[in-house]
N, CA, C and O atoms as CSV, one atom per row, in Angstrom:
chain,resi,resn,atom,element,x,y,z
A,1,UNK,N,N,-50.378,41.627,-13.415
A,1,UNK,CA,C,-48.982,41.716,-13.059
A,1,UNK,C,C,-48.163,40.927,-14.081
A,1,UNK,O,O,-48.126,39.703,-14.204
A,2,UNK,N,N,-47.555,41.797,-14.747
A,2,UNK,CA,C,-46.877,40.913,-15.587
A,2,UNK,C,C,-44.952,40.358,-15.236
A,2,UNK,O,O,-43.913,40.952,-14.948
A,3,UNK,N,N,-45.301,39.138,-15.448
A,3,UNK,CA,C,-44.409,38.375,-14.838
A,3,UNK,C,C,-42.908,38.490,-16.291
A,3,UNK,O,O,-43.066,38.723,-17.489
A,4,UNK,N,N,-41.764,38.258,-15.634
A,4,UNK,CA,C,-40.330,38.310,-16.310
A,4,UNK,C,C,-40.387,37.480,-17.182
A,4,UNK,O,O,-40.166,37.914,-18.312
A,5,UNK,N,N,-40.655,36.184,-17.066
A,5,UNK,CA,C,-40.710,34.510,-17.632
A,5,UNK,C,C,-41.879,35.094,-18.858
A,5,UNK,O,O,-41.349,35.145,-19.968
A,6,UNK,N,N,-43.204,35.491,-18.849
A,6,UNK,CA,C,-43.748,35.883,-19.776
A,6,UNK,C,C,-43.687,36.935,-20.810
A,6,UNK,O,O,-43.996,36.886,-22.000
A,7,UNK,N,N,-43.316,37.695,-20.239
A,7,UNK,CA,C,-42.476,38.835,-20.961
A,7,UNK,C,C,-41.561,38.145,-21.775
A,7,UNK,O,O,-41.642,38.213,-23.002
A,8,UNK,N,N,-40.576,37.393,-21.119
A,8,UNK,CA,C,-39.137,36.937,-22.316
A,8,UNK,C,C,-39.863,36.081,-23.565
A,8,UNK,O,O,-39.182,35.856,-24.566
A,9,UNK,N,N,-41.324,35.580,-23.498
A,9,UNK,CA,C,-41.507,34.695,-24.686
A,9,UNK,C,C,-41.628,35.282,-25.711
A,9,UNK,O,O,-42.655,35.961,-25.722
A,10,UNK,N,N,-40.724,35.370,-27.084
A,10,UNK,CA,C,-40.700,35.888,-28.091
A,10,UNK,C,C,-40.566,34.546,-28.787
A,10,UNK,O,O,-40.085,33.564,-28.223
A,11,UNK,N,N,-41.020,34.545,-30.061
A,11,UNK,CA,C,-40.329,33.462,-31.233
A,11,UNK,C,C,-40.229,33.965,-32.573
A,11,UNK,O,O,-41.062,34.714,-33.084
A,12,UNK,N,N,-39.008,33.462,-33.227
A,12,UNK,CA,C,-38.797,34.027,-34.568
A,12,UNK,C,C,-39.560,32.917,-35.495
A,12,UNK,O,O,-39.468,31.710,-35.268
A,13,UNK,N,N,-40.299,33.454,-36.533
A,13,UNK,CA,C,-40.382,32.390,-37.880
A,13,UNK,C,C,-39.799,31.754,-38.042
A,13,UNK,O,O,-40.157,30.581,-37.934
A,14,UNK,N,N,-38.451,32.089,-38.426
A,14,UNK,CA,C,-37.560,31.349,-39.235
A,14,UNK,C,C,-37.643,30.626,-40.817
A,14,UNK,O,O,-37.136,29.627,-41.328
A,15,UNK,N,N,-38.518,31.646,-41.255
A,15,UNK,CA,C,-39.111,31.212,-42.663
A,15,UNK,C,C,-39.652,29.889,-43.088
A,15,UNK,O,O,-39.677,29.371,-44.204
A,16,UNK,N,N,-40.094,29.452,-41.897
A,16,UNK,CA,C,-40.820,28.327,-42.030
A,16,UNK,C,C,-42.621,28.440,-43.000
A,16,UNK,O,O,-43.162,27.745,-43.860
A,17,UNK,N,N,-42.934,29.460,-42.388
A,17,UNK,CA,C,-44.296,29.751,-42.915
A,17,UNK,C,C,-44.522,31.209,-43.340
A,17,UNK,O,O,-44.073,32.003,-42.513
A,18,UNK,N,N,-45.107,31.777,-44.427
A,18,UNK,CA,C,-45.411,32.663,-44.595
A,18,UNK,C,C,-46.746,33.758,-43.728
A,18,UNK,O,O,-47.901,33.599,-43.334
A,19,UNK,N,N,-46.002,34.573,-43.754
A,19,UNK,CA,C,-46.821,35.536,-42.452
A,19,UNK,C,C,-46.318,36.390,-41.371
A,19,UNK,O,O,-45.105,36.437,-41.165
A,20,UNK,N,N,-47.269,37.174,-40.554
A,20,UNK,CA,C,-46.315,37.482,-39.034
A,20,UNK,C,C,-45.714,36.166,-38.672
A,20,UNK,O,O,-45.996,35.011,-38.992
A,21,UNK,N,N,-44.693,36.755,-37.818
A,21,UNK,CA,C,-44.336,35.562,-36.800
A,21,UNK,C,C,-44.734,35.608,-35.578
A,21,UNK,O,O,-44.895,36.578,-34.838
A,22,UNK,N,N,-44.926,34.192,-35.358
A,22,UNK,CA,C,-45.939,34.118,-34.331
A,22,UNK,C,C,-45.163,34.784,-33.219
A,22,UNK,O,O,-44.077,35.254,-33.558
A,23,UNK,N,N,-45.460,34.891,-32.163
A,23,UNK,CA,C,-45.302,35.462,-30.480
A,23,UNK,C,C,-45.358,35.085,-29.369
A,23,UNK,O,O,-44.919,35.496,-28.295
A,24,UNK,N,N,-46.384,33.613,-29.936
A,24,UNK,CA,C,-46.910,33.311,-28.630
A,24,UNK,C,C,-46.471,31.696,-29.063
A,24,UNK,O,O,-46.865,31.014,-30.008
A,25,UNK,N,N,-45.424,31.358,-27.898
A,25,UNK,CA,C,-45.339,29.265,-27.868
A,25,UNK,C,C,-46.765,28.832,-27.398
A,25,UNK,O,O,-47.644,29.460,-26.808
A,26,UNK,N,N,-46.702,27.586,-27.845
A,26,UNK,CA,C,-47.730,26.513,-27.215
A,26,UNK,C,C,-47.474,25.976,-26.032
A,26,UNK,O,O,-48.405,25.299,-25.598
A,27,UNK,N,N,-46.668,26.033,-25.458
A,27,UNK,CA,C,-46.189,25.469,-24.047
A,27,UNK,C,C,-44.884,25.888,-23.636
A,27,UNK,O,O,-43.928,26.230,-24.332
A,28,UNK,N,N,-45.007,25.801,-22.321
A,28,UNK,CA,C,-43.412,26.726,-21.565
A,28,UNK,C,C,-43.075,25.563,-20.495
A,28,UNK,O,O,-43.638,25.350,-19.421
A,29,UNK,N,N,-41.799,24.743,-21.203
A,29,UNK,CA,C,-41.667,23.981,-20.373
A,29,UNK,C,C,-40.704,24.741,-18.919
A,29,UNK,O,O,-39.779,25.496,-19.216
A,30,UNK,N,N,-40.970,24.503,-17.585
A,30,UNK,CA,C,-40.075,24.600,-16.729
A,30,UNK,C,C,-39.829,23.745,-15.305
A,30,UNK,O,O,-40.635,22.875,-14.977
A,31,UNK,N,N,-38.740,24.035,-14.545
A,31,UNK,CA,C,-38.364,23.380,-13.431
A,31,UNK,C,C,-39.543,23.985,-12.254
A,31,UNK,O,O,-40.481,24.771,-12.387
A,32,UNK,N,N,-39.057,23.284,-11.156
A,32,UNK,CA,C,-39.966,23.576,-9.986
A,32,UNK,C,C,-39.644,25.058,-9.372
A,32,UNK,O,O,-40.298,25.362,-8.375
A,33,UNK,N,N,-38.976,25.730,-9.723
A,33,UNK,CA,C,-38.695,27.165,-8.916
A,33,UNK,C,C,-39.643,28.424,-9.896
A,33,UNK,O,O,-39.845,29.567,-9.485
A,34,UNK,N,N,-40.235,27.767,-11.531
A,34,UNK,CA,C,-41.410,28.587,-11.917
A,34,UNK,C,C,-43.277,27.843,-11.337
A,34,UNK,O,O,-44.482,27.967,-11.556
A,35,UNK,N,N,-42.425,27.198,-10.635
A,35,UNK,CA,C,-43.847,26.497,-9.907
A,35,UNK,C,C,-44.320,27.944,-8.924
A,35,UNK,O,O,-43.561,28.295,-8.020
A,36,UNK,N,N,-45.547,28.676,-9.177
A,36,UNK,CA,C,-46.264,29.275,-8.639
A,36,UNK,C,C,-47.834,29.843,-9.652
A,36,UNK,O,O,-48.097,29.872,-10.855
A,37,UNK,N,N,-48.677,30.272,-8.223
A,37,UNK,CA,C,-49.754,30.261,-9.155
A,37,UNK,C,C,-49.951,31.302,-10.294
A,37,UNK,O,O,-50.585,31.251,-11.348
A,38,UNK,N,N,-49.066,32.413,-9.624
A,38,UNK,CA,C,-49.052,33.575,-10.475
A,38,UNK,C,C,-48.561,33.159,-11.546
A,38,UNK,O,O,-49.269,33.145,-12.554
A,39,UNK,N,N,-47.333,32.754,-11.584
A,39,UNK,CA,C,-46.506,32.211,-13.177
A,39,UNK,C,C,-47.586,31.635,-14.294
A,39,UNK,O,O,-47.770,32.066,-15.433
A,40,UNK,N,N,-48.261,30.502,-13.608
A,40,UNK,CA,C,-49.401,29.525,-14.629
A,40,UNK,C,C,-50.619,30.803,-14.898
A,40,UNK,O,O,-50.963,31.238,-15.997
A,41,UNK,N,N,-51.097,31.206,-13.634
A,41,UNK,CA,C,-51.911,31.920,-14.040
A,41,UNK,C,C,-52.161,33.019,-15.577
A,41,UNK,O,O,-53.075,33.044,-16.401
A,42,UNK,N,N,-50.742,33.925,-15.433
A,42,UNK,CA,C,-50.088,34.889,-16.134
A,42,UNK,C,C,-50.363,33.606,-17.729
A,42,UNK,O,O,-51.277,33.870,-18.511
A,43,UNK,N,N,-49.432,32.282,-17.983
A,43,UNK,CA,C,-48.988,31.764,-19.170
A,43,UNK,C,C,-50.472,31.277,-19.248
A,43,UNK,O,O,-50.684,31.056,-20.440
A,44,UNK,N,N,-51.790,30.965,-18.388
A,44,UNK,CA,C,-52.477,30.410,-18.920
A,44,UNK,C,C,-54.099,31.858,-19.617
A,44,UNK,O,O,-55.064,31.769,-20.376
A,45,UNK,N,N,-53.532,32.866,-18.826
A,45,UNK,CA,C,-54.157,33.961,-20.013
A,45,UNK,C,C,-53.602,34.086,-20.829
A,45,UNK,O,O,-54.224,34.130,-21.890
A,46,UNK,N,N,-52.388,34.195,-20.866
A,46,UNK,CA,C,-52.051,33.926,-22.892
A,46,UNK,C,C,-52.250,33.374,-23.509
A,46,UNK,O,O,-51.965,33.600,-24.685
A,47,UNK,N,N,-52.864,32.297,-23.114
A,47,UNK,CA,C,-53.667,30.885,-23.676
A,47,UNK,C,C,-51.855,29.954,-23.832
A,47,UNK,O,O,-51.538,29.568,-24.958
A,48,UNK,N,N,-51.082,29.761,-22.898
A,48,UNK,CA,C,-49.997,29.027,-23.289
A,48,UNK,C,C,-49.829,28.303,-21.675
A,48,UNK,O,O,-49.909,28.603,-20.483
A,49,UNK,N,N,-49.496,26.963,-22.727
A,49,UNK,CA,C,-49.681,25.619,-21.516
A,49,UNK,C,C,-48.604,25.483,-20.886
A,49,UNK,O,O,-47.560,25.261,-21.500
A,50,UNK,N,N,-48.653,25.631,-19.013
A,50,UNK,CA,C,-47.417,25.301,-18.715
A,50,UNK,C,C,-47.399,23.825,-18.311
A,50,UNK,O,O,-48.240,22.979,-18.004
A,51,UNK,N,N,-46.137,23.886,-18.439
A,51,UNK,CA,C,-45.610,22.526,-18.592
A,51,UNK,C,C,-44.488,22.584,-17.430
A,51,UNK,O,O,-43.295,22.791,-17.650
A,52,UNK,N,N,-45.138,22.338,-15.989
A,52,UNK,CA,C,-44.172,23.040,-15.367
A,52,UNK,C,C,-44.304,21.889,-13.811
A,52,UNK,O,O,-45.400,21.744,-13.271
A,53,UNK,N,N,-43.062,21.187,-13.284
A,53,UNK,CA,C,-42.643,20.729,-12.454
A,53,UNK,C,C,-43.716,21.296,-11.121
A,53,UNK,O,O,-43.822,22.508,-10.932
A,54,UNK,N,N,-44.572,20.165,-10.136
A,54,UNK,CA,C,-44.970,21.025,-9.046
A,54,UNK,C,C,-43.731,20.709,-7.917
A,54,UNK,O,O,-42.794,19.933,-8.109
A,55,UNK,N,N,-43.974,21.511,-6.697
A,55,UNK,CA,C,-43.031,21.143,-5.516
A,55,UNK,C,C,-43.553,20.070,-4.887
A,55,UNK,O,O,-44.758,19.822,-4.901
A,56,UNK,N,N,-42.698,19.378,-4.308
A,56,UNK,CA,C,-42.834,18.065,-3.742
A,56,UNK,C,C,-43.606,16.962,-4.251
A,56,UNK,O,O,-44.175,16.099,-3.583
A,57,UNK,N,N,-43.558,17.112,-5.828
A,57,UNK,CA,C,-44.122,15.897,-6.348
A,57,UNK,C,C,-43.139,15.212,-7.401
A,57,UNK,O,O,-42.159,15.886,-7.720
A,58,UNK,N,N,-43.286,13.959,-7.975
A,58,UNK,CA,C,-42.237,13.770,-8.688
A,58,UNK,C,C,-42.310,14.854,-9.751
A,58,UNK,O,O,-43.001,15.869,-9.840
A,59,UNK,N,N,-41.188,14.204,-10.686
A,59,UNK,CA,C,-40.607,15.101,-11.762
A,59,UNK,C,C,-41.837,14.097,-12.541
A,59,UNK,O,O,-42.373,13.028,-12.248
A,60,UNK,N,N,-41.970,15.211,-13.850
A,60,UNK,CA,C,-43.020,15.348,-14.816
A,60,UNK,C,C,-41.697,14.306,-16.069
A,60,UNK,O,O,-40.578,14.638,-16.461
A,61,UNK,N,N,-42.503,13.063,-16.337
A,61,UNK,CA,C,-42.234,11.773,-16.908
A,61,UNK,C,C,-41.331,12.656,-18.442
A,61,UNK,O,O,-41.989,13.583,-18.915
A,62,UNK,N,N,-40.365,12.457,-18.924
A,62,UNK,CA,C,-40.283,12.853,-20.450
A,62,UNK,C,C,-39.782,14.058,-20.225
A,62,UNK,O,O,-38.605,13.898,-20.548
A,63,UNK,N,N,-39.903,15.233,-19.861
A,63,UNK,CA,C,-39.283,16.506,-19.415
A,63,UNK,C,C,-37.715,16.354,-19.545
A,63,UNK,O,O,-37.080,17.030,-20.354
A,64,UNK,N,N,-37.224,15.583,-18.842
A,64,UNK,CA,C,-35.523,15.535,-18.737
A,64,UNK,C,C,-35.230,14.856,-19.953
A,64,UNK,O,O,-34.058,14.502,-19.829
A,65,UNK,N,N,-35.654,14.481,-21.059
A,65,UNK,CA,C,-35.135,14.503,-21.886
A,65,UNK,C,C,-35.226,15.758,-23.015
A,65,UNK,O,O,-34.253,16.086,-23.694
A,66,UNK,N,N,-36.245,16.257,-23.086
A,66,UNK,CA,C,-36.409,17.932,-23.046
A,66,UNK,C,C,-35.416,19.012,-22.507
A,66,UNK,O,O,-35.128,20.044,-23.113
A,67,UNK,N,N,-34.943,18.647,-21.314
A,67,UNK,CA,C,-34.367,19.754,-20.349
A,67,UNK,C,C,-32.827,19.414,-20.977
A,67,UNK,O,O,-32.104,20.336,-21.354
A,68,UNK,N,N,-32.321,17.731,-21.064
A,68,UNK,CA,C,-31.164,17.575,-21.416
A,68,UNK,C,C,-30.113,18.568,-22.564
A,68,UNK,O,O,-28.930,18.906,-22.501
A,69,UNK,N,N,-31.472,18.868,-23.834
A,69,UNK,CA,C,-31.101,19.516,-25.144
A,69,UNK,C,C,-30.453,20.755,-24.322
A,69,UNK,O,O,-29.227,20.837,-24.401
A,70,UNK,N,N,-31.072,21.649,-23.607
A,70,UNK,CA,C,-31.080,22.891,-22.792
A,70,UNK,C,C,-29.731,22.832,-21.974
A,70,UNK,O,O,-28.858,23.700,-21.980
A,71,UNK,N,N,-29.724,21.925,-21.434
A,71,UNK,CA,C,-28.574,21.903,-20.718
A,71,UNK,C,C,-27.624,21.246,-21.229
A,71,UNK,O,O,-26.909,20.549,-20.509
A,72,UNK,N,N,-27.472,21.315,-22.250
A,72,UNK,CA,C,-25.991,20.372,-23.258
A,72,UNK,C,C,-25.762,21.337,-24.121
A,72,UNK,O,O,-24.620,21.270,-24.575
A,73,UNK,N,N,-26.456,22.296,-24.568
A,73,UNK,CA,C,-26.717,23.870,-24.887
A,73,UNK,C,C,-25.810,24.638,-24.309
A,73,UNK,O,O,-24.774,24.949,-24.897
A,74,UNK,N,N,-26.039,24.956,-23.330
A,74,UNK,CA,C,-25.864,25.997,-21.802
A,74,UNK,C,C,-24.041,25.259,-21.713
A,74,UNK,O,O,-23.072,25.988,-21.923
A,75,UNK,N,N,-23.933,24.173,-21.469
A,75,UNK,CA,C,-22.897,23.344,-21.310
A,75,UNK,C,C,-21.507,23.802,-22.539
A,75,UNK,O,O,-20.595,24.625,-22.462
A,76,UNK,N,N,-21.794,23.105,-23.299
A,76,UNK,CA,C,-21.135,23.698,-24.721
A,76,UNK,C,C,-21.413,25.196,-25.009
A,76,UNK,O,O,-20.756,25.468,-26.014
A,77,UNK,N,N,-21.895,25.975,-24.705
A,77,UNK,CA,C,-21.242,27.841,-25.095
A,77,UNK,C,C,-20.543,28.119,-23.551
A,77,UNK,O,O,-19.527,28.808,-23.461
A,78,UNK,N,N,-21.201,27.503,-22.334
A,78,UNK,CA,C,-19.848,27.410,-21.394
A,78,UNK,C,C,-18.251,27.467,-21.478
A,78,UNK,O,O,-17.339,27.996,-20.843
A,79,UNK,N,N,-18.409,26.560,-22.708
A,79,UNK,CA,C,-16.657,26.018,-22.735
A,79,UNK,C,C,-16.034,27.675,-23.602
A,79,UNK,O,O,-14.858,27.762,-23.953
A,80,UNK,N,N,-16.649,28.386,-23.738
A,80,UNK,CA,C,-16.332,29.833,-24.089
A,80,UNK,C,C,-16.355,30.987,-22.894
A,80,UNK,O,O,-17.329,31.675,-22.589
A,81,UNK,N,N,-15.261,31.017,-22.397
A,81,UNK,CA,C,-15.155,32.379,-21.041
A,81,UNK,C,C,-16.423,33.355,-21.109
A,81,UNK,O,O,-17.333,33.592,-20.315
A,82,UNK,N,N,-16.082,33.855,-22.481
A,82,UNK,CA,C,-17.429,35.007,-22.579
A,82,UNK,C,C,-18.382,35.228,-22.358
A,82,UNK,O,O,-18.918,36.283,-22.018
A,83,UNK,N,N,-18.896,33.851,-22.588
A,83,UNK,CA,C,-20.331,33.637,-22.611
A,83,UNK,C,C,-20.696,32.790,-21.096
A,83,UNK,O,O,-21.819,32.691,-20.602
A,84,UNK,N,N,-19.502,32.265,-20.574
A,84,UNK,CA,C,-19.744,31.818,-19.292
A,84,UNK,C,C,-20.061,32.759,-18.269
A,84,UNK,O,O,-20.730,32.266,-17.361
A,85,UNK,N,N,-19.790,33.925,-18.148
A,85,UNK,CA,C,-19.752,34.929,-17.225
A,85,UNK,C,C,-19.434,36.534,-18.409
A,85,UNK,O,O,-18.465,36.998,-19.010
A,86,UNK,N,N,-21.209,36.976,-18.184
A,86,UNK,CA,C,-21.614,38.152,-19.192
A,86,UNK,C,C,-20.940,38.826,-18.973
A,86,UNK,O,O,-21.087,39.224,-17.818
A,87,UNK,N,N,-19.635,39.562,-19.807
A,87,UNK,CA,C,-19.193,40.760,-19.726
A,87,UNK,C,C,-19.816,41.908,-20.353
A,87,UNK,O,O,-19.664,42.966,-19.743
A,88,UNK,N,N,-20.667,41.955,-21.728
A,88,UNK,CA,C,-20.782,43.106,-21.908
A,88,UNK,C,C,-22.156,43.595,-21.301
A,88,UNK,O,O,-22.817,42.761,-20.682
A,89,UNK,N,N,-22.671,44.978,-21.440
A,89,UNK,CA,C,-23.721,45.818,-20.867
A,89,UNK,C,C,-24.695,45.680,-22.063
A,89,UNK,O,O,-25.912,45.664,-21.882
A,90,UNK,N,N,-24.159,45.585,-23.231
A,90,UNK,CA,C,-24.875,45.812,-24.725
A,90,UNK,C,C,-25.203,44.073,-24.993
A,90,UNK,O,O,-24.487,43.085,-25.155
A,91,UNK,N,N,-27.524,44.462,-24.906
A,91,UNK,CA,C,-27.206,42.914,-25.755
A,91,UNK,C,C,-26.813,42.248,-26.840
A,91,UNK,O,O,-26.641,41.033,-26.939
A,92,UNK,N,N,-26.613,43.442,-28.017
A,92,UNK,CA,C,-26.430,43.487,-29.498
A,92,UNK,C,C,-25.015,42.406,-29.248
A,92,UNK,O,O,-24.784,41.388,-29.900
A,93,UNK,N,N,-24.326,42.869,-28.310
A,93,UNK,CA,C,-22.804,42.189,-28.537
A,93,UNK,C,C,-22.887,40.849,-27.675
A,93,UNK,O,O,-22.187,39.875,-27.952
A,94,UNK,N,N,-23.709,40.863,-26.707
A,94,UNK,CA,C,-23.898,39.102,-25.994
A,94,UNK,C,C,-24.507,38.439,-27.280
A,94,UNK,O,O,-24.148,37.421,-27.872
A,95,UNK,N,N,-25.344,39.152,-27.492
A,95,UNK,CA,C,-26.041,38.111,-28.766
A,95,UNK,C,C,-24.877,37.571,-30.131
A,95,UNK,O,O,-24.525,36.469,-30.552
A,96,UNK,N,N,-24.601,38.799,-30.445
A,96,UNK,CA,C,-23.114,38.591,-31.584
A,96,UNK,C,C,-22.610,37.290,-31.148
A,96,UNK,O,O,-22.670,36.234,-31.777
A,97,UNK,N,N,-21.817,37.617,-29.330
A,97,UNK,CA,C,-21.140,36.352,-28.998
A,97,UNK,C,C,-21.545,34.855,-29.404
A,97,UNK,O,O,-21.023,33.909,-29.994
A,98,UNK,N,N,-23.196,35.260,-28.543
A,98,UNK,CA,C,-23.782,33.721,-28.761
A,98,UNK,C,C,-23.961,33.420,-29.863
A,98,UNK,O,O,-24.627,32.388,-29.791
A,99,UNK,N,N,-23.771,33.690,-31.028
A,99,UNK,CA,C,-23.852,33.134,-32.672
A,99,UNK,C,C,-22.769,33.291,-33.070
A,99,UNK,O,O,-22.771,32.988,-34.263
A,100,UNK,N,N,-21.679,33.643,-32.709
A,100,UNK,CA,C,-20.515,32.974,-32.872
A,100,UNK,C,C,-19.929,31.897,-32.348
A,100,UNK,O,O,-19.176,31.024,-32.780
A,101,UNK,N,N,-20.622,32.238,-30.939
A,101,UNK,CA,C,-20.325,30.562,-30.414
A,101,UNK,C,C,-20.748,29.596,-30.855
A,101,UNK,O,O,-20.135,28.530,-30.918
A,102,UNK,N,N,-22.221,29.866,-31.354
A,102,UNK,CA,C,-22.414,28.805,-32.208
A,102,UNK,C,C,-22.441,28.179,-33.323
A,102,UNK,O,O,-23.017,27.159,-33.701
A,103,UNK,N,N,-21.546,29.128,-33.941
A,103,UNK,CA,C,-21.380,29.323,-35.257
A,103,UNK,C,C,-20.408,27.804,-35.083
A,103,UNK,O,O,-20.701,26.692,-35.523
A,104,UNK,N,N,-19.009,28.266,-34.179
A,104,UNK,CA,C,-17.914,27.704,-34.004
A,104,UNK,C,C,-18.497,26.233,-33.341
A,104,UNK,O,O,-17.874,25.260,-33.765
A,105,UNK,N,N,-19.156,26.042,-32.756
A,105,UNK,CA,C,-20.042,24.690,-32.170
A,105,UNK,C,C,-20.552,23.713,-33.594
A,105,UNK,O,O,-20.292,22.566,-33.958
A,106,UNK,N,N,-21.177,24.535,-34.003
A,106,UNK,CA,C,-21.566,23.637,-35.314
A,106,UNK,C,C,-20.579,23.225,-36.580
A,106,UNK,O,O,-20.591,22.216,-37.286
A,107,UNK,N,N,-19.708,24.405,-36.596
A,107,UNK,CA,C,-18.478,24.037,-37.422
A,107,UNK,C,C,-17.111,23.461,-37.076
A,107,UNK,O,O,-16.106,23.453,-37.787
A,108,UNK,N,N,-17.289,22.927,-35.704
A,108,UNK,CA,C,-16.515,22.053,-35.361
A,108,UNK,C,C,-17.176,20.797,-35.376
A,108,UNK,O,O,-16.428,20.058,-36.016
A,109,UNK,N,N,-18.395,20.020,-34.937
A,109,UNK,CA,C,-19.019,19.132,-35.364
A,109,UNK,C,C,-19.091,18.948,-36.794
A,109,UNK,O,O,-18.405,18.003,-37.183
A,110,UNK,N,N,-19.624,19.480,-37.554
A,110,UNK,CA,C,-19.431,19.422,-39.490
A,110,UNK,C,C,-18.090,18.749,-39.560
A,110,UNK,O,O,-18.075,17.700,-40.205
A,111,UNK,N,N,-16.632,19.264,-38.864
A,111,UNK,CA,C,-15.255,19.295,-39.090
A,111,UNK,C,C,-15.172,17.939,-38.209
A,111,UNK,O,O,-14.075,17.422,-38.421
A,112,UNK,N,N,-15.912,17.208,-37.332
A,112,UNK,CA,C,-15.418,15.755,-36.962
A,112,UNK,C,C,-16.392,14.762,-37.918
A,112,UNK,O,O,-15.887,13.779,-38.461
A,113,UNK,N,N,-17.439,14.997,-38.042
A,113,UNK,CA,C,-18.000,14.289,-39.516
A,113,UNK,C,C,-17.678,14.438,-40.697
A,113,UNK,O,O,-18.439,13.859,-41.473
A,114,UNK,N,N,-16.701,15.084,-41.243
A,114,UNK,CA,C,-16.078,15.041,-42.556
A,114,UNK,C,C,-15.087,13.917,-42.149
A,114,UNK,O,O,-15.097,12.876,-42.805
A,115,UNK,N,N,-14.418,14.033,-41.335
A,115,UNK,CA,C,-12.648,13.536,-41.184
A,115,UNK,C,C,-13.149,11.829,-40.757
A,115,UNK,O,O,-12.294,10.973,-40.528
């Protein structure tokens, strides 16, 4: 049964190394609502480690500073309507958005470290 969460793992090169690009992460960090056995089961035949919150136990030590990047992410393309609430049907053009948003994210930071 293939699960949504495994399906979405794609990764680009990014011309780091010569070759295919890989496909498969080394670990999938998540919160307690991908806590089930099917989920681990599914990421641990791909041979990929979850890294994943159980229910009713504490939170996994170091994670929230992990999760913070993600959600300061999510936070900042927020402050853009568009991307706060998906309008288009086409992902070609959500995606466009989101690299313009972040186009404009990073070139406003560059623009308070010059000045």
């Amino acid at each position: 049964m293939p699960s949504p969460l495994g399906a979405a793992l794609t990764l680009r090169n990014g011309g780091r190394t010569p070759g295919r690009p890989r496909r498969r992460p080394d670990a999938v960090l998540g919160d307690m609502a991908y806590d089930s056995k099917a989920v681990r089961h599914e990421l641990r035949r791909r041979r990929i480690l979850p890294v994943i919150s159980r229910k009713g136990s504490a939170n996994i030590r170091g994670l929230g500073k992990l999760r913070y990047v993600v959600e300061q992410t999510f936070a900042l393309l927020h402050q853009f309507k568009r991307l706060a609430v998906r309008w288009e049907r086409r992902l070609e053009l959500h995606d466009a958005f989101v690299s313009l948003g972040c186009s404009l994210i990073c070139w406003r930071r560059l623009k308070k470290t010059r000045s």
